[in-house]
C-alpha positions as a Markdown table, in Angstrom:
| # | Residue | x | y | z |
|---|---|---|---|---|
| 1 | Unk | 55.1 | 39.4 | 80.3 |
| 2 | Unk | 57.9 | 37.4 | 81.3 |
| 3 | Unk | 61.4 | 39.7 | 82.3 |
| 4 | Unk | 64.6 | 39.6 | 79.8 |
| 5 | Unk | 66.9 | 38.3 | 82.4 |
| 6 | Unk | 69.9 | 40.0 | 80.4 |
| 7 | Unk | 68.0 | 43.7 | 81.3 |
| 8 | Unk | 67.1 | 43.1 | 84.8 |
| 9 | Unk | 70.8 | 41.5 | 86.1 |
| 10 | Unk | 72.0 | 43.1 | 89.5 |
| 11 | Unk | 74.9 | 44.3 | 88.2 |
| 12 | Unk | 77.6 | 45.3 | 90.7 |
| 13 | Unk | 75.8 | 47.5 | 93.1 |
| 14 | Unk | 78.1 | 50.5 | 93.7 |
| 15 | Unk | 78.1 | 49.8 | 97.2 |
| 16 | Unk | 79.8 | 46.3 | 96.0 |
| 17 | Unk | 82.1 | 48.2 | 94.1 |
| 18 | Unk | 83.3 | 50.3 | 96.8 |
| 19 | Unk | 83.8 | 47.8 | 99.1 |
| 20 | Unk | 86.2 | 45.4 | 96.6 |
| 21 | Unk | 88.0 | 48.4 | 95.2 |
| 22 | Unk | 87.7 | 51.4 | 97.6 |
| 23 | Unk | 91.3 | 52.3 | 98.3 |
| 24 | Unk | 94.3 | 52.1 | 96.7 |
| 25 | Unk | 95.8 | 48.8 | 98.1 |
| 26 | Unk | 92.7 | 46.9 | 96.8 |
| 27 | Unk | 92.8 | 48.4 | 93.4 |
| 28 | Unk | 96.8 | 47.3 | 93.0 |
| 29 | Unk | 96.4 | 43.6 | 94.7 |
| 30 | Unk | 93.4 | 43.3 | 92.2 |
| 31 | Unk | 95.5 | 44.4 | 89.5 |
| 32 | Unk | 98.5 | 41.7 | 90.4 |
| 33 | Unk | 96.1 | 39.1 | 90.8 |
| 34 | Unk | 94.7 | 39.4 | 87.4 |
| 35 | Unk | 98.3 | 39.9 | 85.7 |
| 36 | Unk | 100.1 | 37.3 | 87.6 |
| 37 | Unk | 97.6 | 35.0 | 88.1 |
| 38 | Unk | 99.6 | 32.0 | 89.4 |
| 39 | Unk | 102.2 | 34.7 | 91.0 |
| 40 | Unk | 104.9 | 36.8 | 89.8 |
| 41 | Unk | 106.6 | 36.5 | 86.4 |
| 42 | Unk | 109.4 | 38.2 | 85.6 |
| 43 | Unk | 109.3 | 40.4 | 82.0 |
| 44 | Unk | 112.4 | 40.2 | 81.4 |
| 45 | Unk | 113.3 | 36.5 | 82.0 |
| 46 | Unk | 110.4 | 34.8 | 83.0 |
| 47 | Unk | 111.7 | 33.7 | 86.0 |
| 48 | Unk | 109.1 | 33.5 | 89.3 |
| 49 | Unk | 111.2 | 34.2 | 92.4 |
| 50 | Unk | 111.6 | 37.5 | 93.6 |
| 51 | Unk | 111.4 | 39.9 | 96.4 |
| 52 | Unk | 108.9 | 42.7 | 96.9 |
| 53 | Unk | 109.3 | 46.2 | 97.9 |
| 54 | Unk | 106.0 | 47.3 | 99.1 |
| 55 | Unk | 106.3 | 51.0 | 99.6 |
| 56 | Unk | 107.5 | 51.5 | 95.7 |
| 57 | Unk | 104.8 | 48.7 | 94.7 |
| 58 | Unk | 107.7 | 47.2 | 92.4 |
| 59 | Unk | 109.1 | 43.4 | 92.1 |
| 60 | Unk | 113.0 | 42.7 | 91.5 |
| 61 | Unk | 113.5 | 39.4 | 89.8 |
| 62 | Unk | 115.9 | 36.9 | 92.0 |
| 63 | Unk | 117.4 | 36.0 | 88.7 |
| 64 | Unk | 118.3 | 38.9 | 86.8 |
| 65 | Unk | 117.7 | 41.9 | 89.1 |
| 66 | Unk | 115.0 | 43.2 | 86.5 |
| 67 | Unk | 112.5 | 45.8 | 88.4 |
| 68 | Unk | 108.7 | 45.7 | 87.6 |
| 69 | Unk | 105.9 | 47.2 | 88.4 |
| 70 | Unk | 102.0 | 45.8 | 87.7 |
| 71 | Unk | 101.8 | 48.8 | 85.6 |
| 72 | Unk | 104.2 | 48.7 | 83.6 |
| 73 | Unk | 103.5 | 48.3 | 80.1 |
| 74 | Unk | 100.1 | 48.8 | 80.0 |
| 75 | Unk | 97.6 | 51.2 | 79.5 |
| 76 | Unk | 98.3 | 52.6 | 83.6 |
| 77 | Unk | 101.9 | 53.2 | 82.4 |
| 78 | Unk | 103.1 | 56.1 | 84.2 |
| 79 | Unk | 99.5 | 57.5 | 84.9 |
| 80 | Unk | 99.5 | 59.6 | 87.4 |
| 81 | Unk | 95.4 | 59.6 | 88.2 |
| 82 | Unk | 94.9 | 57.2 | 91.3 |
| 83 | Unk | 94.3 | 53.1 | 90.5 |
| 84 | Unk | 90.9 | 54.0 | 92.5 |
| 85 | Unk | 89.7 | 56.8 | 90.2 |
| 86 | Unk | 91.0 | 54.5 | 86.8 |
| 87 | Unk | 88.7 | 51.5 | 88.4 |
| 88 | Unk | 85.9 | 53.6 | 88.9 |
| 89 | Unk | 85.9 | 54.8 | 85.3 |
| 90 | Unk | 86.0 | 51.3 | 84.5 |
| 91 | Unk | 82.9 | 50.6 | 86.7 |
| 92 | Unk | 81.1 | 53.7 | 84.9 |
| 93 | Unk | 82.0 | 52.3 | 81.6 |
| 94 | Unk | 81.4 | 48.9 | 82.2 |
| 95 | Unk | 78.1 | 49.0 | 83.9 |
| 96 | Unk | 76.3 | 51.6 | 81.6 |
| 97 | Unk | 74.1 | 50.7 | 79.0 |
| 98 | Unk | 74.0 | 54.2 | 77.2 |
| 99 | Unk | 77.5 | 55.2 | 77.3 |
| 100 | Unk | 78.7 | 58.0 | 79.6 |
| 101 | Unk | 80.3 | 61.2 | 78.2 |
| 102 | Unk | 83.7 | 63.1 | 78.9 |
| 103 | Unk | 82.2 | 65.6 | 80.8 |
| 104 | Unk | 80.3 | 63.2 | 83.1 |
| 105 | Unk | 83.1 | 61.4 | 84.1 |
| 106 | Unk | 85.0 | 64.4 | 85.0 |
| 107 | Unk | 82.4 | 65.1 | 87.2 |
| 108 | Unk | 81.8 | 61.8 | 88.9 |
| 109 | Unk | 85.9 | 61.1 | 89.6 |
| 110 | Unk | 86.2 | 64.7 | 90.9 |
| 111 | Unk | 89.1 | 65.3 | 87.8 |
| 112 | Unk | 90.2 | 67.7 | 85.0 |
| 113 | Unk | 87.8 | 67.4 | 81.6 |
| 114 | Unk | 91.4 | 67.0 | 79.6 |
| 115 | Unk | 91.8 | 63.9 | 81.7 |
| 116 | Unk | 88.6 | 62.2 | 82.0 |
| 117 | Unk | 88.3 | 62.8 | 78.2 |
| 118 | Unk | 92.2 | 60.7 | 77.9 |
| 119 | Unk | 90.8 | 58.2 | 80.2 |
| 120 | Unk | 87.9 | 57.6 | 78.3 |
| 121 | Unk | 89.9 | 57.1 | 75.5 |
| 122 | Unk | 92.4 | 55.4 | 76.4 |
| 123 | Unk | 90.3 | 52.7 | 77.7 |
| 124 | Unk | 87.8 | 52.9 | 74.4 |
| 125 | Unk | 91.5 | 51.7 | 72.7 |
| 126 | Unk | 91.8 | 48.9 | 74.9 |
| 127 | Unk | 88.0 | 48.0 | 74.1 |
| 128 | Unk | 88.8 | 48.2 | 70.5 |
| 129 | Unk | 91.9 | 46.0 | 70.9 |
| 130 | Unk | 90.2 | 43.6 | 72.8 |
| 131 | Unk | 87.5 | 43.5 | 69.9 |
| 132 | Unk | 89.9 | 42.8 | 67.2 |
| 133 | Unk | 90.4 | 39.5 | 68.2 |
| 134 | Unk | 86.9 | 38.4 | 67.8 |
| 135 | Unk | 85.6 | 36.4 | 65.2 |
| 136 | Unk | 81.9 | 35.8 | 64.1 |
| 137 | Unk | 80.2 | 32.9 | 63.1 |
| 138 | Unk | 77.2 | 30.6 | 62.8 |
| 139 | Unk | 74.1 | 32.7 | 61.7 |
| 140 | Unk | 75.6 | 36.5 | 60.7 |
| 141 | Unk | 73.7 | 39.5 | 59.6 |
| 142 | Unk | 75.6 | 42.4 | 58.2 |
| 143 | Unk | 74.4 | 46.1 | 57.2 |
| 144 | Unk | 76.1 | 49.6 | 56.2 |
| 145 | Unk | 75.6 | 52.5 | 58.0 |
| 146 | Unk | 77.1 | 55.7 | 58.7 |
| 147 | Unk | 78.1 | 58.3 | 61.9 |
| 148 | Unk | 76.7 | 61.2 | 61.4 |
| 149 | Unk | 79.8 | 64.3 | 61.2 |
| 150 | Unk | 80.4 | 67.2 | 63.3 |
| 151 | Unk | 79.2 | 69.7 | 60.4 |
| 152 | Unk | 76.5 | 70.2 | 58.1 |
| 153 | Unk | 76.9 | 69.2 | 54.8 |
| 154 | Unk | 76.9 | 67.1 | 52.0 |
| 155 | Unk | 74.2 | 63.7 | 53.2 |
| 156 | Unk | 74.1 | 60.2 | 52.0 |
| 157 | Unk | 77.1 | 57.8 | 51.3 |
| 158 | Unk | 80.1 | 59.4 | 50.1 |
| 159 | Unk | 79.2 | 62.5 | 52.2 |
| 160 | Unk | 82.6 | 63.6 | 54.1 |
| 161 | Unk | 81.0 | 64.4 | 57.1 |
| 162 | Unk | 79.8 | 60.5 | 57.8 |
| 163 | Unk | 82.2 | 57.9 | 59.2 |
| 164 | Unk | 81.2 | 54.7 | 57.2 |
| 165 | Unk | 81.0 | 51.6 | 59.2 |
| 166 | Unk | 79.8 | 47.8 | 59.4 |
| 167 | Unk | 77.3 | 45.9 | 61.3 |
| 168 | Unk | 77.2 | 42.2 | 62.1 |
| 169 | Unk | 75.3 | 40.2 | 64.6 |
| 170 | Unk | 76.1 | 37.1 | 65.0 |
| 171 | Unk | 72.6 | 35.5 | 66.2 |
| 172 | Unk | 71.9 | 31.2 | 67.5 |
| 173 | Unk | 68.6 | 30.4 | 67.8 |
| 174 | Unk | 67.4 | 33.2 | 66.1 |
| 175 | Unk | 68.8 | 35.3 | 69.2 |
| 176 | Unk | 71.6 | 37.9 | 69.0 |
| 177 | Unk | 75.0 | 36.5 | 70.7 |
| 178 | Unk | 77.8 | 38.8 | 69.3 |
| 179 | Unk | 78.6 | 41.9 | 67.5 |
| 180 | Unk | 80.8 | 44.0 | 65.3 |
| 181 | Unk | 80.9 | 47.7 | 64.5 |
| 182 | Unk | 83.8 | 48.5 | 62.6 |
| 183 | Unk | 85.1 | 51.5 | 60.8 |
| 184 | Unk | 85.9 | 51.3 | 57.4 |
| 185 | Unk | 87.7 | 54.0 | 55.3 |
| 186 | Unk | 84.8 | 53.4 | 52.4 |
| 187 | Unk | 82.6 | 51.2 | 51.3 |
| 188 | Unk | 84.7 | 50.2 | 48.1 |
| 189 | Unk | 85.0 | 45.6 | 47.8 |
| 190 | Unk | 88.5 | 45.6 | 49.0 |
| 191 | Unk | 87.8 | 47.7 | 52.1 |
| 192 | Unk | 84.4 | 45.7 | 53.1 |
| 193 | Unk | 86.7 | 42.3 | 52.2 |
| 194 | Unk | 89.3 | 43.2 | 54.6 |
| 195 | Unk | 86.8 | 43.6 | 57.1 |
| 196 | Unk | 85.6 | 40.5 | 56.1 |
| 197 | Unk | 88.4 | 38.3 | 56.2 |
| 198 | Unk | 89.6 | 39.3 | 59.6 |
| 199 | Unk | 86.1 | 40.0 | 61.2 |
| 200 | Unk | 84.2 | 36.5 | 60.3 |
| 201 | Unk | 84.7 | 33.0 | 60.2 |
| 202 | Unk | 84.8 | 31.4 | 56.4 |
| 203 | Unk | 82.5 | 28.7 | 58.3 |
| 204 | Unk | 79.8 | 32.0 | 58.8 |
| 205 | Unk | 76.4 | 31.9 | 57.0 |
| 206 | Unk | 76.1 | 35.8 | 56.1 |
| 207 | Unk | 73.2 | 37.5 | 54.9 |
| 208 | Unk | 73.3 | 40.7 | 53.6 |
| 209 | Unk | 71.0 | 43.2 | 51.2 |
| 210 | Unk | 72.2 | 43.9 | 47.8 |
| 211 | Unk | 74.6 | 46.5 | 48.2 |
| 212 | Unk | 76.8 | 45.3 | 45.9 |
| 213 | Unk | 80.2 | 45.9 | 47.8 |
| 214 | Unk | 78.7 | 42.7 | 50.3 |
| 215 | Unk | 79.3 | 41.2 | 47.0 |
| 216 | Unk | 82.9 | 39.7 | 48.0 |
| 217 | Unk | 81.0 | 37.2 | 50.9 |
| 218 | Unk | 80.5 | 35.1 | 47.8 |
| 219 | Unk | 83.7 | 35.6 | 45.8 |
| 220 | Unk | 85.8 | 35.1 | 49.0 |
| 221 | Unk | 84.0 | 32.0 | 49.2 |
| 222 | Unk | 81.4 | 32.6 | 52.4 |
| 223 | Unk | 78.0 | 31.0 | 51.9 |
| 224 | Unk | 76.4 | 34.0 | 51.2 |
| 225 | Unk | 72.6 | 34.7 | 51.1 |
| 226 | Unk | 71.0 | 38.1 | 49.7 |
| 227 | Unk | 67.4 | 39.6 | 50.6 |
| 228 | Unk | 66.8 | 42.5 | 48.4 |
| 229 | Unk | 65.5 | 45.5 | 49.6 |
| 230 | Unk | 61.9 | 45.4 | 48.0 |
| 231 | Unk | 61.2 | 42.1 | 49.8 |
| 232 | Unk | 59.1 | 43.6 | 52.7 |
| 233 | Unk | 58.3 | 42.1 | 56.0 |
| 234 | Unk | 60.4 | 38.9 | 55.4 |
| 235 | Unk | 63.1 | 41.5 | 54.9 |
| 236 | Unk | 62.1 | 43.0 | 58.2 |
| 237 | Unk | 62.7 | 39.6 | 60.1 |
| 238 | Unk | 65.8 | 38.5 | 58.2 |
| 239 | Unk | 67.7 | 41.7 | 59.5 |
| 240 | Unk | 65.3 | 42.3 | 62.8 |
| 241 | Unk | 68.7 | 41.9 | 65.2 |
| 242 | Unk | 71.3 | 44.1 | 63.0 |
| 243 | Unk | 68.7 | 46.9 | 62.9 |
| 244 | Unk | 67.7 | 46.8 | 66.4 |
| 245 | Unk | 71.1 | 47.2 | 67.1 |
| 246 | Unk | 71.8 | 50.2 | 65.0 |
| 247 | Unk | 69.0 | 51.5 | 66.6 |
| 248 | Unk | 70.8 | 50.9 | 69.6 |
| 249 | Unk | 73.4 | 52.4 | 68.8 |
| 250 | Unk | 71.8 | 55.7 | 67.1 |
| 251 | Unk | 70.3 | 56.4 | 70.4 |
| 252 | Unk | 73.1 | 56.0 | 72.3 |
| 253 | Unk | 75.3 | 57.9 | 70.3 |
| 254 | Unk | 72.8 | 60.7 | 70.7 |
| 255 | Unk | 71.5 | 60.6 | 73.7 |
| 256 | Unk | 75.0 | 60.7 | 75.3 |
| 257 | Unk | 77.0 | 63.0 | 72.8 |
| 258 | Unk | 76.9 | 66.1 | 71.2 |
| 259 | Unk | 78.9 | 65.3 | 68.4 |
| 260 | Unk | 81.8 | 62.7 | 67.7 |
| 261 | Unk | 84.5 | 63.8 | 66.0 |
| 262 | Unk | 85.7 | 61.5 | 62.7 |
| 263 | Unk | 89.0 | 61.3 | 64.0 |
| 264 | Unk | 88.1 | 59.4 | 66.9 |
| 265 | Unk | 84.5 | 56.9 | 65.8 |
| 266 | Unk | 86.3 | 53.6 | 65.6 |
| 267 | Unk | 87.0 | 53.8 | 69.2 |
| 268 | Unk | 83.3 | 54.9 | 70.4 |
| 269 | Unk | 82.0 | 52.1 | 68.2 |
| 270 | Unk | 84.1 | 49.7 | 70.1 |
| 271 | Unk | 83.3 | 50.9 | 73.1 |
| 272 | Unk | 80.2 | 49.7 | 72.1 |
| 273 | Unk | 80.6 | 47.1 | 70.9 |
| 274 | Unk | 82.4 | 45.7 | 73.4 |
| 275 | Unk | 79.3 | 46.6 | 76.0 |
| 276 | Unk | 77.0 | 44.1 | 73.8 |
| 277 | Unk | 79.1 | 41.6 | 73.9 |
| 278 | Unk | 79.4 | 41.6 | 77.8 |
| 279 | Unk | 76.3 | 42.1 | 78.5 |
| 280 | Unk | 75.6 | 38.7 | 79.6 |
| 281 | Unk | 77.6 | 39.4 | 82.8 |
| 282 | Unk | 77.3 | 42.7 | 83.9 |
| 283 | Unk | 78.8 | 42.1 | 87.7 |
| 284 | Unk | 81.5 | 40.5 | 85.8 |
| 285 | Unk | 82.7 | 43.2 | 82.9 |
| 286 | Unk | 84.4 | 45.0 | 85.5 |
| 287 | Unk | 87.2 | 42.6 | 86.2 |
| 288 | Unk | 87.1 | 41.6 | 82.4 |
| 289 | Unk | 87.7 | 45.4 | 80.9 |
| 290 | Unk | 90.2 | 46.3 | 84.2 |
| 291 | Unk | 92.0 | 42.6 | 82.2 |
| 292 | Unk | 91.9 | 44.3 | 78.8 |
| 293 | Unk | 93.5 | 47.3 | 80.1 |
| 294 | Unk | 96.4 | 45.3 | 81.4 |
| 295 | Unk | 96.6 | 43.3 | 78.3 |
| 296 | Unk | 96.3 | 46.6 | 75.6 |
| 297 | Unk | 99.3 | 48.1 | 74.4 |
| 298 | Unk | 99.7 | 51.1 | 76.3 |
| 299 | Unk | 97.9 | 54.2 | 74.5 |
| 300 | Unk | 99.8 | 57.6 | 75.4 |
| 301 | Unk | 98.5 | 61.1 | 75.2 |
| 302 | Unk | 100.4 | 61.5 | 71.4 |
| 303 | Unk | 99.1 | 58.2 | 70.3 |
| 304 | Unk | 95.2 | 59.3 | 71.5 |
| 305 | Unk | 95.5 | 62.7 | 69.6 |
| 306 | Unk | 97.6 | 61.8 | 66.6 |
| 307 | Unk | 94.5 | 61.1 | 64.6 |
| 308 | Unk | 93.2 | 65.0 | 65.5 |
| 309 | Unk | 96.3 | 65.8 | 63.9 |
| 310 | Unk | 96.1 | 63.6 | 60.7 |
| 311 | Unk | 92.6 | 62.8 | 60.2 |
């Protein structure tokens, strides 16, 4: 039986890892190189010359005196965990299939639970922002499903102990390329059309069961094709990638985590998601999510834990 090349890549042994971003100095050139790609920019004025004070890391702009550091304004804002133990939770994150809990990570970069469990987050955040900006198309199937709630309860949809979400793979060739996993608040029309509008491509060929909320594809003008739910096998086939990977997902979810708290879904969904959608270059997601954390808007400690207060 012939190998799936996505399954068997290398990868980025961890010897590799350790050898490109092993101390300190490595991880902050790595991190200038991917901000300033063509060399310095100034934040403030844009302009490029500028001197560089390398004990305080930090660049003062020739033109307007205007002090920056790589960090600044991102998601390392003001961290105070080492650049080394940040890109080794990126590694961790990046190169796992299954996920890796809180509680693991505190024990593999030697820190506090409170702060591998913020780190965690905080880059889940960045995964979710980088998601947003995705767009499916071509070939798209779509399914409800739900997160199962921290208490026992109430089952089934509308049960306040489930986090409602969608599913869409976007497949070519009859082979999965891209997906979404998004939180919604409910499964009412005008939530799933949001989703809709901002999620997929108008250009999209979307085929969904009858639940009748999937009923906006067609009103919003998507060319929209239904399989109802008593159609068997061919049903089977039509939906064979979205429900493989909310099977995926389901055995993820519990096979890495005790429980996931409502408050907090959207961002282990992302997290995720974005992991399909890089898995096609496994060696390579560790420079592209250390490039999403410089590009997310920073997430700080009250931002993170808002949502435990208001959800």
């Amino acid at each position: 039986m012939a190998r799936n090349p996505v399954q068997f890549q290398r990868g980025m042994s961890l010897a590799m890892f350790l050898q490109r971003y092993g101390s300190e100095e490595q991880c902050h050139e790595a991190l200038i190189s991917m901000r300033w790609p063509s060399g310095f920019v100034c934040p403030a004025c844009a302009g490029c010359s500028h001197s560089y004070c390398k004990p305080r890391r930090l660049f003062q702009c020739s033109a307007c005196g205007h002090q920056a550091s790589v960090k600044a304004g991102t998601i390392f804002h003001r961290a105070k965990v080492p650049l080394t133990k940040w890109f080794l939770a990126i590694y961790l994150l990046a190169q796992s299939k299954n996920d890796i809990s809180a509680m693991e990570l505190m024990r593999q970069l030697g820190v506090r639970y409170d702060t591998a469990w913020l780190m965690k987050q905080k880059i889940m955040a960045a995964m979710l922002e980088a998601n947003a900006a995705q767009k499916l198309d071509g070939d798209v199937q779509v399914d409800d499903s739900y997160l199962g709630g921290v208490r026992s309860g109430k089952g089934g949809r509308g049960s306040p102990n489930k986090v409602p979400f969608v599913a869409a793979v976007e497949t070519r060739r009859d082979r999965p390329r891209r997906a979404q996993l998004r939180r919604l608040a409910s499964f009412k029309e005008t939530e799933v059309a949001q989703w809709a509008v901002i999620g997929v491509r108008r250009s999209a060929n979307v085929v969904t069961d009858g639940f009748l909320p999937f009923e906006i594809f067609a009103k919003k003008g998507y060319h929209h094709n239904v399989v109802l739910a008593g159609s068997g096998r061919p049903k089977e086939r039509t939906f064979h990638w979205v429900n493989t990977l909310l099977g995926n997902l389901k055995m993820s979810m519990t096979g890495t985590f005790h429980a996931i708290r409502r408050q907090h879904a959207h961002r282990y969904l992302a997290a995720f998601e974005w992991r399909f959608n890089h898995r096609f270059d496994l060696a390579g997601a560790i420079d592209a999510l250390a490039q999403t954390l410089l590009t997310a808007k920073p997430a700080p400690y009250q931002c993170i834990t808002f949502a435990e207060a208001s959800g």
